[in-house]
N, C-alpha and C positions, 0 to 999 in steps of 0.2 A: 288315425290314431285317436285312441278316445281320451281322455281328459285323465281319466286313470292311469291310462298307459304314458301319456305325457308323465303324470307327476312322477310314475316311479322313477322314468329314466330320468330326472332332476333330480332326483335323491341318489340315485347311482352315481351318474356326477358329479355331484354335491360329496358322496364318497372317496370316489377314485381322482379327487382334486386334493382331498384333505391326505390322504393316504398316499399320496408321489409329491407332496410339498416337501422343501426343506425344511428342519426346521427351523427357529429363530435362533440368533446367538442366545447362549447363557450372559447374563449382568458382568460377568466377574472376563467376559471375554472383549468384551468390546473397549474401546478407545475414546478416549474425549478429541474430539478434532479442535483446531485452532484458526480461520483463516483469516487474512492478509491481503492488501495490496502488493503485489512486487515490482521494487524501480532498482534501477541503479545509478551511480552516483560515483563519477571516480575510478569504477570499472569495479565497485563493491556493490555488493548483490543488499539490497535490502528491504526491508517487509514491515509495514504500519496498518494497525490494525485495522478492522472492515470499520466504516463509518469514520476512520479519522479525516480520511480526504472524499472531498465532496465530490469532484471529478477530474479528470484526465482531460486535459485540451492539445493540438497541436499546438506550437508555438503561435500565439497572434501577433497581429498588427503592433507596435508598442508607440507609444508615444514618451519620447525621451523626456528626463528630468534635468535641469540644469545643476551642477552644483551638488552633486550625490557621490557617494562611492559608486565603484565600478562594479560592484556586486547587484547595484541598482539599476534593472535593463533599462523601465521604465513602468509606466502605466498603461491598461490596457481599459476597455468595457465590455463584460461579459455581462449582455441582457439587463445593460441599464446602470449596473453596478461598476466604479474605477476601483481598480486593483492593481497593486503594485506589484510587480514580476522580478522575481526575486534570482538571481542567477547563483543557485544553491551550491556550483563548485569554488565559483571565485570569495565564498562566504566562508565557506568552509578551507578552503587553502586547496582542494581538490583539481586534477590534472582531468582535463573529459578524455574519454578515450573511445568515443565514438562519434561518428558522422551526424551533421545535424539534423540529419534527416529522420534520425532514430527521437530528436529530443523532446520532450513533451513539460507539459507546465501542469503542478500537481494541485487543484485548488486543495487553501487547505483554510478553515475558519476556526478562530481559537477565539471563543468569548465574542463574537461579531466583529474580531479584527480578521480581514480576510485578506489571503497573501495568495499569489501563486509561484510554485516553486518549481524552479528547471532544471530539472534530469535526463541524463542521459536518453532513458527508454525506460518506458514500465515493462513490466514482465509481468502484467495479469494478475487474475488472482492467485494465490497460493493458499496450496490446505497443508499443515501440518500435525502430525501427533502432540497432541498438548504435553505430553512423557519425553516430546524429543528437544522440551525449550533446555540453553544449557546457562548456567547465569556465566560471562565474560568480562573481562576489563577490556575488552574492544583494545586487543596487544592488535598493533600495523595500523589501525585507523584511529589514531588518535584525534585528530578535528574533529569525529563523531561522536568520541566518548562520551560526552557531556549529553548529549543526544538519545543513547543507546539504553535499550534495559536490560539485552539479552542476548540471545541466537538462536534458530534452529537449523536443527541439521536434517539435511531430506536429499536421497540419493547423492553422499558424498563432497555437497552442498552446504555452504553458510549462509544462511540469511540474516541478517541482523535486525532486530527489531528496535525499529528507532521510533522515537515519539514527534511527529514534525510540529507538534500545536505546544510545543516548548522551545522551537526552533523562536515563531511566533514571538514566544512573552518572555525570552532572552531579551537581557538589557541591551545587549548590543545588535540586537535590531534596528533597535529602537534609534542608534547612534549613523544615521546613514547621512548626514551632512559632509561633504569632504570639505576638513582643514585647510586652514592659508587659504583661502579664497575670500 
């Protein structure tokens, strides 16, 4: 094939490529997406935005605190770093309702104060329609309200969109010495 006959069938290609594409959405069609981390919490489904939590751990090793709430498992070291393992159901007033095998520790860093927080089970990322957020007073989960900005709803599903880095700069974090002692 000579050089000519090459280029043509490039440009034939080059046609019958352009000519069976689909073609793009129109502007006025498409959707803004939203995603999420998903955990649950209590046996509530819930979702914080991408970069609020730094990682996902299995449960570590903890080294006990003397003289803490119960909410307070203990501390751990994650590559050098001590952190406090926060047992995010007995914080919140929440019943687990899954095996501990499912439970995971949520790093989460608010301003350089770094917490890790135990939940049930992550459920991954999640992607939502930014159209599908619904604003809620978080009716049934009240220990979260304080917490919460919103919802989405996706295949018949609540997620609740909780902010965990105000979990963090709540006063009553801050208050984890147990009384009478």
């Amino acid at each position: 094939m000579s050089d000519g006959q090459a280029l043509n069938k490039l440009h034939e290609i080059k046609a019958a490529t352009f000519q069976n594409a689909a073609p793009l959405p129109l502007l006025e069609t498409t959707h803004s997406e939203w995603q999420g981390l998903g955990y649950q919490v209590g046996g509530v489904r819930l979702v914080s935005r991408m970069g609020e939590i730094d990682e996902i751990l299995t449960v570590p090793r903890l080294a006990p605190l003397p003289v803490v709430k119960s909410w307070v498992l203990g501390v751990t070291n994650v590559r050098g770093r001590l952190m406090p393992v926060i047992d995010l159901h007995d914080y919140l007033g929440m019943t687990k309702t899954l095996p501990k095998s499912q439970w995971r520790v949520l790093v989460v860093d608010a301003d350089n104060l770094v917490a890790g927080l135990l939940v049930e089970q992550s459920l991954g990322i999640q992607h939502f329609l930014e159209d599908s957020f619904e604003e809620t007073t978080g009716e049934g989960i009240e220990p979260l309200k304080p917490y919460v900005r919103g919802a989405f709803r996706h295949g018949g599903r609540l997620f609740y969109e909780t902010d965990l880095k105000s979990i963090l700069r709540d006063e009553r974090f801050f208050n984890v010495a147990e009384q009478g002692n």
